[in-house]
DSSP file (Angstrom, degrees, kcal/mol; ACC not computed):
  #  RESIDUE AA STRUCTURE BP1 BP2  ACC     N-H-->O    O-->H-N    N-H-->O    O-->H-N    TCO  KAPPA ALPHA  PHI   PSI    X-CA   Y-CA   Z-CA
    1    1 A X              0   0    0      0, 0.0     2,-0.1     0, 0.0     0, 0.0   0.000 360.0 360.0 360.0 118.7    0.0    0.0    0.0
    2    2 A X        -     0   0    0      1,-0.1     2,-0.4     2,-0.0     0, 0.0  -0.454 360.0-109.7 -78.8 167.4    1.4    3.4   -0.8
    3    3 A X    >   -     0   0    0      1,-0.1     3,-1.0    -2,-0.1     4,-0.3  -0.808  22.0-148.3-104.9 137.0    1.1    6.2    0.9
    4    4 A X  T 3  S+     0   0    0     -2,-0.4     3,-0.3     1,-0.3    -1,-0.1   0.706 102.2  44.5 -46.4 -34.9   -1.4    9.2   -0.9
    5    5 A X  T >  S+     0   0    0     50,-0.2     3,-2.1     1,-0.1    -1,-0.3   0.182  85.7  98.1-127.7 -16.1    0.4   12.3    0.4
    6    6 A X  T <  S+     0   0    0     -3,-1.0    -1,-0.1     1,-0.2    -2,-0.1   0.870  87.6  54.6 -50.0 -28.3    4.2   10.5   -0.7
    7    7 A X  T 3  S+     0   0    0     -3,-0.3    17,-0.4    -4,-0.3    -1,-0.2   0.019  89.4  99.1-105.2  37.0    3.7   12.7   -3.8
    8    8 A X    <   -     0   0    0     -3,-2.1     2,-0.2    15,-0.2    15,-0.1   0.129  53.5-161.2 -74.1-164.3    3.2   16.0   -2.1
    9    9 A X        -     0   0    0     -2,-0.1    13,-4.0    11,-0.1     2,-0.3  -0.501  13.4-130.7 176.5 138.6    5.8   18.5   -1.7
   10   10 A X  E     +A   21   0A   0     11,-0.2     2,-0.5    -2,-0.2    11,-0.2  -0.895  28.0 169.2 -89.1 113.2    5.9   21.4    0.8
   11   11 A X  E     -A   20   0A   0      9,-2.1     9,-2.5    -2,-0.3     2,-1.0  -0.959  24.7-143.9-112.1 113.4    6.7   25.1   -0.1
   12   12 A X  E     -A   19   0A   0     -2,-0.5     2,-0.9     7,-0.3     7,-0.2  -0.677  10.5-160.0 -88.4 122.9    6.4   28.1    1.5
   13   13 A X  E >>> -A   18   0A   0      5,-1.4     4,-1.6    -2,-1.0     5,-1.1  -0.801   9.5-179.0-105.5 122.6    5.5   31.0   -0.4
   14   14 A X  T 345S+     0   0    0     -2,-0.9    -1,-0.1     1,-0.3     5,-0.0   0.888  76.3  63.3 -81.5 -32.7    6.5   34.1    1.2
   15   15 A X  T 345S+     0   0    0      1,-0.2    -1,-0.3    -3,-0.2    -2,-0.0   0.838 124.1  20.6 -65.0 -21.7    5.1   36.5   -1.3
   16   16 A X  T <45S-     0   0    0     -3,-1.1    -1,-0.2     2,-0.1    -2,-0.2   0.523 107.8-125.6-120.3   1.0    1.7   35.3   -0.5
   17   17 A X  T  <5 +     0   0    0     -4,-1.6    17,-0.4     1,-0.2    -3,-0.2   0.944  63.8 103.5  31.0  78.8    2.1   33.6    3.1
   18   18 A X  E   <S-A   13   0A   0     -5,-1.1    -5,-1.4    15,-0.2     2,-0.3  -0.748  71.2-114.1-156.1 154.2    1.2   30.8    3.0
   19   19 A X  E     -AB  12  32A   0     13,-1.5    13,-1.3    14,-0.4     2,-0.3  -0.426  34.0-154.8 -49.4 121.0    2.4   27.1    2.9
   20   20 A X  E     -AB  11  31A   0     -9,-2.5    -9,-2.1    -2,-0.3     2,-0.7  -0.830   7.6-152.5-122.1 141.2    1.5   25.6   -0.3
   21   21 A X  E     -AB  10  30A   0      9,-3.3     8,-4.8    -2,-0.3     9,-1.2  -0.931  23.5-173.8-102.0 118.2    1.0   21.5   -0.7
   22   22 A X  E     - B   0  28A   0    -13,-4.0     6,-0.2    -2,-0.7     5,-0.1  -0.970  16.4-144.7-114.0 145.0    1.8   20.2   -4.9
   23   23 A X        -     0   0    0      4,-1.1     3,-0.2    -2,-0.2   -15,-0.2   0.115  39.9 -81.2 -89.8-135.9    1.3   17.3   -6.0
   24   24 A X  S    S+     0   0    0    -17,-0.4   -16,-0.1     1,-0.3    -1,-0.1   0.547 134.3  44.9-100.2   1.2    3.8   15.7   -8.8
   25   25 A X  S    S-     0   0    0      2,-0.1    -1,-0.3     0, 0.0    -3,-0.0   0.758 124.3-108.4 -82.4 -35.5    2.2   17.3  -11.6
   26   26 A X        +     0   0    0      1,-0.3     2,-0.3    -3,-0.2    -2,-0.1   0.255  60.9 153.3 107.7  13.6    2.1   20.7   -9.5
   27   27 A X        -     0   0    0      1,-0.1    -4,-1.1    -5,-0.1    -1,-0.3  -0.473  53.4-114.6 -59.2 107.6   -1.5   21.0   -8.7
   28   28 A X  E     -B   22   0A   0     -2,-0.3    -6,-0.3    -6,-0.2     3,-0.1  -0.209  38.2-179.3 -34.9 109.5   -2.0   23.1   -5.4
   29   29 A X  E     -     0   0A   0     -8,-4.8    20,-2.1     1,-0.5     2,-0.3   0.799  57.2 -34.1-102.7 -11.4   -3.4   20.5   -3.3
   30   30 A X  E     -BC  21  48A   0     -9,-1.2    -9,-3.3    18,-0.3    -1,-0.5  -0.909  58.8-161.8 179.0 165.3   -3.9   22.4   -0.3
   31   31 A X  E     -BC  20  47A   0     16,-2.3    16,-4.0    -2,-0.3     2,-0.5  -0.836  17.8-127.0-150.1 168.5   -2.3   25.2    1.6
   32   32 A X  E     -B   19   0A   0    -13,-1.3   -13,-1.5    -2,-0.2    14,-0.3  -0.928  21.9-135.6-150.5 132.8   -2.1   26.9    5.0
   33   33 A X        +     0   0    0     -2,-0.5   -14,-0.4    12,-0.3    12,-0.2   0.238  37.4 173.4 -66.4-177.2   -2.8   31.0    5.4
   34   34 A X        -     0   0    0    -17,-0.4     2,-0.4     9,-0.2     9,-0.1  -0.554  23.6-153.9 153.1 148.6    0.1   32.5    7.9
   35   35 A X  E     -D   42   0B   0      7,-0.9     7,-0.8    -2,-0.2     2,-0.3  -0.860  15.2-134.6-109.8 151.2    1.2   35.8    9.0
   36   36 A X  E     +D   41   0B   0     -2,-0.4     5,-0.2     5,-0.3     3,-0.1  -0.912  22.5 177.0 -47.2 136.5    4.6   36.7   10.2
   37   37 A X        -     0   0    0      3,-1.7     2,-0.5    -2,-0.3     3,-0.4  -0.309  56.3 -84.8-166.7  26.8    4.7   38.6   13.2
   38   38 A X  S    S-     0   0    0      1,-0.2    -1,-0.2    36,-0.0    36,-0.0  -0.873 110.9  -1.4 106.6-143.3    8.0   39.2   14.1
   39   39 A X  S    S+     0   0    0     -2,-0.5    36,-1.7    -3,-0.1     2,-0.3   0.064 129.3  71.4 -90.7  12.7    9.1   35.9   16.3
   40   40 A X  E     - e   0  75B   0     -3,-0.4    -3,-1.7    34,-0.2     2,-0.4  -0.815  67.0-161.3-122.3 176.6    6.1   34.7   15.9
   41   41 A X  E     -De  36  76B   0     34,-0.6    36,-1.0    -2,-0.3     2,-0.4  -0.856  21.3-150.9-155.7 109.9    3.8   33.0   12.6
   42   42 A X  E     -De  35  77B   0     -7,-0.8    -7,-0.9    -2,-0.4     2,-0.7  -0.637  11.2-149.6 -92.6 114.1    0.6   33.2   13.4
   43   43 A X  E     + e   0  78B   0     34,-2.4    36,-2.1    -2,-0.4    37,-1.4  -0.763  29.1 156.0 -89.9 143.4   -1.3   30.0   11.4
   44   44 A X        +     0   0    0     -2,-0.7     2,-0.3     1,-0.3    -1,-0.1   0.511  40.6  39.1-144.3  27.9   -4.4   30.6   10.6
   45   45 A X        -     0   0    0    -12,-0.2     2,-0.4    35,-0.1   -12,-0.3  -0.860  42.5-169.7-175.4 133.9   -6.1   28.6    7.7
   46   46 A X        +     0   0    0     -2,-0.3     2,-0.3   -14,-0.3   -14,-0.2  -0.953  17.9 164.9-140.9 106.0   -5.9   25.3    6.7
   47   47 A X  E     -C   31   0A   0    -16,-4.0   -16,-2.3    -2,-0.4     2,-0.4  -0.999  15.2-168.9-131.2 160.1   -7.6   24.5    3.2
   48   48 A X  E     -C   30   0A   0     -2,-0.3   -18,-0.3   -18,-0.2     4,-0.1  -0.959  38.6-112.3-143.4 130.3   -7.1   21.2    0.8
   49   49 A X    >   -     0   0    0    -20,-2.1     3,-3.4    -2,-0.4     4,-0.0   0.112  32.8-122.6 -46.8 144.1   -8.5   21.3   -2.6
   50   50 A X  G >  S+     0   0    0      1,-0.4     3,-1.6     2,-0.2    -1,-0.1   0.961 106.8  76.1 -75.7 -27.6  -11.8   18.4   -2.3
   51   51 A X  G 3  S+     0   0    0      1,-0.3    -1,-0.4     3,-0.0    -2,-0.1   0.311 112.1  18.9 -72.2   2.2  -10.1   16.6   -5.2
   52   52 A X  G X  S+     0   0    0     -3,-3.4     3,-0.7   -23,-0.1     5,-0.3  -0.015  83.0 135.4-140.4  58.3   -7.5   15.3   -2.8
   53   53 A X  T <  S+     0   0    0     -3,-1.6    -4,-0.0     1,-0.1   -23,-0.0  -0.471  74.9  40.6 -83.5 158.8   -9.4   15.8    0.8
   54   54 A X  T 3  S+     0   0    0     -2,-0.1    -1,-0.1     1,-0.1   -50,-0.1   0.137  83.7  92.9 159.7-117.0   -8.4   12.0    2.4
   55   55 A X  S <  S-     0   0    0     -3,-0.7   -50,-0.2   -51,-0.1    -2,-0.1  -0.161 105.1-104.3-115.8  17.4   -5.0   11.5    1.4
   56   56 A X  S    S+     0   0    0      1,-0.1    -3,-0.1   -52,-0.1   -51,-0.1   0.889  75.3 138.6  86.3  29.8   -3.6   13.0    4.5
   57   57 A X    >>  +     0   0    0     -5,-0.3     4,-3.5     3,-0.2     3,-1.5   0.816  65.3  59.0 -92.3 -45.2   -2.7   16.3    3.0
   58   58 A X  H 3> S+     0   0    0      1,-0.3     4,-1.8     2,-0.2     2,-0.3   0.867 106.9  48.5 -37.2 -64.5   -3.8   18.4    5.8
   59   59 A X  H 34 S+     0   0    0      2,-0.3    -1,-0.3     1,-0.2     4,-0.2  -0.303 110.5  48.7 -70.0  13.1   -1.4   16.5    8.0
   60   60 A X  H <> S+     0   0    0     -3,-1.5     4,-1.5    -2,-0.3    -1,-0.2   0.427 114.7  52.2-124.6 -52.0    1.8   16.9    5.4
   61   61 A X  H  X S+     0   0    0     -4,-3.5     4,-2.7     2,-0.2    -2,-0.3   0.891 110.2  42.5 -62.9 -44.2    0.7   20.5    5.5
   62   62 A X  H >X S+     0   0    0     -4,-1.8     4,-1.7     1,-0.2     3,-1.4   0.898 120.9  42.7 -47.5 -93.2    0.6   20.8    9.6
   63   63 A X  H 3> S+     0   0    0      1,-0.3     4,-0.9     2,-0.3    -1,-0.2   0.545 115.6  50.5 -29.2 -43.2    4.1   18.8   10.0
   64   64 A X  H 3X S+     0   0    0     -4,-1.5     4,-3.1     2,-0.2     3,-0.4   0.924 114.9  36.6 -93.3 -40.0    5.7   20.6    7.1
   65   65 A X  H <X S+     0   0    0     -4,-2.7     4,-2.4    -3,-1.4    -2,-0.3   0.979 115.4  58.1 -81.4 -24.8    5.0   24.3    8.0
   66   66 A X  H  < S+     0   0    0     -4,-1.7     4,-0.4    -5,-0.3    -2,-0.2   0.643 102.9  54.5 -45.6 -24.4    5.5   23.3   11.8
   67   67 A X  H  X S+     0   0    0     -4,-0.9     4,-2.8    -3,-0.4    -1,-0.2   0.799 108.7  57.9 -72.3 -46.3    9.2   22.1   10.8
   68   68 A X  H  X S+     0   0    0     -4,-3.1     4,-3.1     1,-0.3     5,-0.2   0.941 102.9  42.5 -32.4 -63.9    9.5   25.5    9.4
   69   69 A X  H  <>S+     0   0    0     -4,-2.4     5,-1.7     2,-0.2    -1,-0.3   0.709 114.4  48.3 -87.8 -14.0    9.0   27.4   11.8
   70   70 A X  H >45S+     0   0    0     -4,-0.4     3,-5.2     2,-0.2    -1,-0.2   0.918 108.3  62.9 -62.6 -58.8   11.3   25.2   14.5
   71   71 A X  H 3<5S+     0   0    0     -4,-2.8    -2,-0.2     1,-0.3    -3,-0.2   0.870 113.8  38.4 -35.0 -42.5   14.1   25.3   11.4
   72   72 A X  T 3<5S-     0   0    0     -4,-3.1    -1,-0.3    -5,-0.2    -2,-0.2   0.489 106.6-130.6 -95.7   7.1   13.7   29.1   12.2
   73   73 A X  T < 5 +     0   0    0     -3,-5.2     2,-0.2    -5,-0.2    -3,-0.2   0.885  65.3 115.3  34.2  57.1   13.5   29.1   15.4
   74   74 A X      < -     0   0    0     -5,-1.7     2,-0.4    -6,-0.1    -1,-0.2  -0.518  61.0 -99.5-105.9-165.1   10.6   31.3   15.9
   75   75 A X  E     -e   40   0B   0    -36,-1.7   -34,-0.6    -2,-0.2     2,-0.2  -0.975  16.4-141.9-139.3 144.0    6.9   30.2   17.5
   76   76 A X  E     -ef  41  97B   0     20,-1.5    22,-5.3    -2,-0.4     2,-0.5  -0.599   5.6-161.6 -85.6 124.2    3.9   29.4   16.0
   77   77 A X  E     -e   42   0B   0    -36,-1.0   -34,-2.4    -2,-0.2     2,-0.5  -0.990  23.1-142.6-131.0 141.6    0.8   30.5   17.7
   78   78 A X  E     +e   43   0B   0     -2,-0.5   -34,-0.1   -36,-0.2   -36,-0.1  -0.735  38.7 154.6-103.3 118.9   -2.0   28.3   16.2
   79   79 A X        +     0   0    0    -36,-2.1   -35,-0.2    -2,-0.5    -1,-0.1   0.469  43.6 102.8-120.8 -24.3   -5.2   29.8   15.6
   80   80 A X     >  -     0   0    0    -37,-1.4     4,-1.2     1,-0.2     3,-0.5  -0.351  69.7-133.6 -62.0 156.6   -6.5   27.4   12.8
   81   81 A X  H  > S+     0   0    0      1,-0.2     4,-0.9     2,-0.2    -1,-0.2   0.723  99.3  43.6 -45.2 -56.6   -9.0   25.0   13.9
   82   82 A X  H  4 S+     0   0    0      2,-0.2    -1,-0.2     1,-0.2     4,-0.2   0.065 115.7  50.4-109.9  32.4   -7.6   21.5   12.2
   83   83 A X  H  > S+     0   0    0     -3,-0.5     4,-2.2   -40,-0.1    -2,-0.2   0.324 109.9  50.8 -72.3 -38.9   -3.8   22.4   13.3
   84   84 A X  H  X S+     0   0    0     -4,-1.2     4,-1.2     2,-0.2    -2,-0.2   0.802 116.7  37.4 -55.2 -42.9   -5.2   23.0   16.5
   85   85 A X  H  X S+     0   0    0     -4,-0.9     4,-1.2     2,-0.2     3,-0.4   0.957 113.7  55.6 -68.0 -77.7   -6.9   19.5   16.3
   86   86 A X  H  > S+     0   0    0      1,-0.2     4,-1.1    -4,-0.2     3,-0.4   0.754 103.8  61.4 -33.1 -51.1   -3.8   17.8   14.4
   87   87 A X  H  < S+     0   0    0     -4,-2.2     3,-0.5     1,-0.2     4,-0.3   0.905  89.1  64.6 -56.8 -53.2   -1.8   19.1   17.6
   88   88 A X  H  < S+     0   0    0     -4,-1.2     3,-0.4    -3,-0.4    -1,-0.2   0.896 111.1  39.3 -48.4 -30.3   -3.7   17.0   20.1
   89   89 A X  H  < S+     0   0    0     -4,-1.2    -2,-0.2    -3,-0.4    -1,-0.2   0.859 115.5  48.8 -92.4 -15.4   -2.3   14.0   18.4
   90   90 A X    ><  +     0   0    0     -4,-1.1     2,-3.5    -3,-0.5     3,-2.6  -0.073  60.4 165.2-105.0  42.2    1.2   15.1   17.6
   91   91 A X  G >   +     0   0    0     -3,-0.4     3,-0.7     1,-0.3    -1,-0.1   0.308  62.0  87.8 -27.8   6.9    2.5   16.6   21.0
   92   92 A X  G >  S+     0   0    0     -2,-3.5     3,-0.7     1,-0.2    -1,-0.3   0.798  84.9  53.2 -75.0 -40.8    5.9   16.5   19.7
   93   93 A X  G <  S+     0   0    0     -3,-2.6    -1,-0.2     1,-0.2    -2,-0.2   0.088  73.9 103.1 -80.2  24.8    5.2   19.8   18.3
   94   94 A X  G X  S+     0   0    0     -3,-0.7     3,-1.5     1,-0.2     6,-0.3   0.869  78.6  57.8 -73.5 -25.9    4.1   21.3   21.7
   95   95 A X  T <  S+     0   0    0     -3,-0.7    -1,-0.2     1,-0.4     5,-0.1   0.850  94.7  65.2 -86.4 -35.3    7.8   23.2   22.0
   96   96 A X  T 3  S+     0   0    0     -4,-0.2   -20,-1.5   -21,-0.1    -1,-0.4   0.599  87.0 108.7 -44.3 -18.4    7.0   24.9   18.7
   97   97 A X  B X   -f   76   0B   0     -3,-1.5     3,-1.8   -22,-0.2   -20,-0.2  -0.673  66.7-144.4 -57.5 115.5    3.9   26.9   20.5
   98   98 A X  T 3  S+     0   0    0    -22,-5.3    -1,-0.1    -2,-0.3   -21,-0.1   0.363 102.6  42.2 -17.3 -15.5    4.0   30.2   21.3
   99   99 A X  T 3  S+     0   0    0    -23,-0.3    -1,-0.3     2,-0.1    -2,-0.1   0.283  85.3 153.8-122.2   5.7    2.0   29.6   24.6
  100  100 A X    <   -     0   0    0     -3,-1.8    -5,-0.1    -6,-0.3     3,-0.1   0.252  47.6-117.4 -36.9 154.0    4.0   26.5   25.6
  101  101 A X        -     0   0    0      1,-0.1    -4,-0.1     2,-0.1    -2,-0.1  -0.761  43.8 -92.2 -92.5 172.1    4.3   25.5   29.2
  102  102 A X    >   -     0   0    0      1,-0.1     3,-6.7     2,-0.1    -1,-0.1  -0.054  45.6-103.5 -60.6 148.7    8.0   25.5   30.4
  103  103 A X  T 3  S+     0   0    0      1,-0.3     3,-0.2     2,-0.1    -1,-0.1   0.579 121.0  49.7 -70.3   4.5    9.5   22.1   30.0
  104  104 A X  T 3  S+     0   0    0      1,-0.1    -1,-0.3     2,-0.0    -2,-0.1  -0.129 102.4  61.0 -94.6  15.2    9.2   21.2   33.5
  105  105 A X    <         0   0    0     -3,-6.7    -2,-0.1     1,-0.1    -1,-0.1   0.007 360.0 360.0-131.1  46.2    5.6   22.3   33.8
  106  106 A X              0   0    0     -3,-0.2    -1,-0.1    -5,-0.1    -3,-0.1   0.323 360.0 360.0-106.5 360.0    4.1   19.5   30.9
């Protein structure tokens, strides 16, 4: 069984901020809105095109701009809805928060 979302790729595009998901033709499959804000990148939109709604795109998209923003060592403060959701199952990404508790208070 393969996996749907192996033939995504992640991009940030700055000029329009936001993370953009293509697949291996280069079809936008879904994207996530963001602000910059300094030392923080506020997310705040999550969409995926219904033609591939799924395939676990959402969840490429969460992971990928969340990598980002460690890689730059800012914080993320999460206002969308299904990163906010997506977070309760990956708690690996708590330290990326902007409101995280101190790592002796988890």
């Amino acid at each position: 069984m393969t996996d749907p979302a192996a033939d995504v790729s992640v991009t940030p595009d700055r000029d329009q901020h936001r993370y953009e998901a293509r697949d291996g033709a280069g079809a936008v499959a879904g994207f996530i809105d963001y602000q910059d804000a300094g030392q923080v990148v506020v997310l705040s939109h999550t969409e995926v095109d219904p033609a591939f709604e799924g395939r676990g795109i959402g969840s490429v998209l969460a992971r990928a701009a969340l990598d980002d923003v460690r890689a730059r060592e800012l914080k993320a403060l999460v206002t969308c809805p299904f990163i906010i959701g997506w977070l309760k199952r990956h708690r690996e990404y708590v330290d990326v928060l902007y409101n995280a508790p101190a790592r002796g208070g988890q």
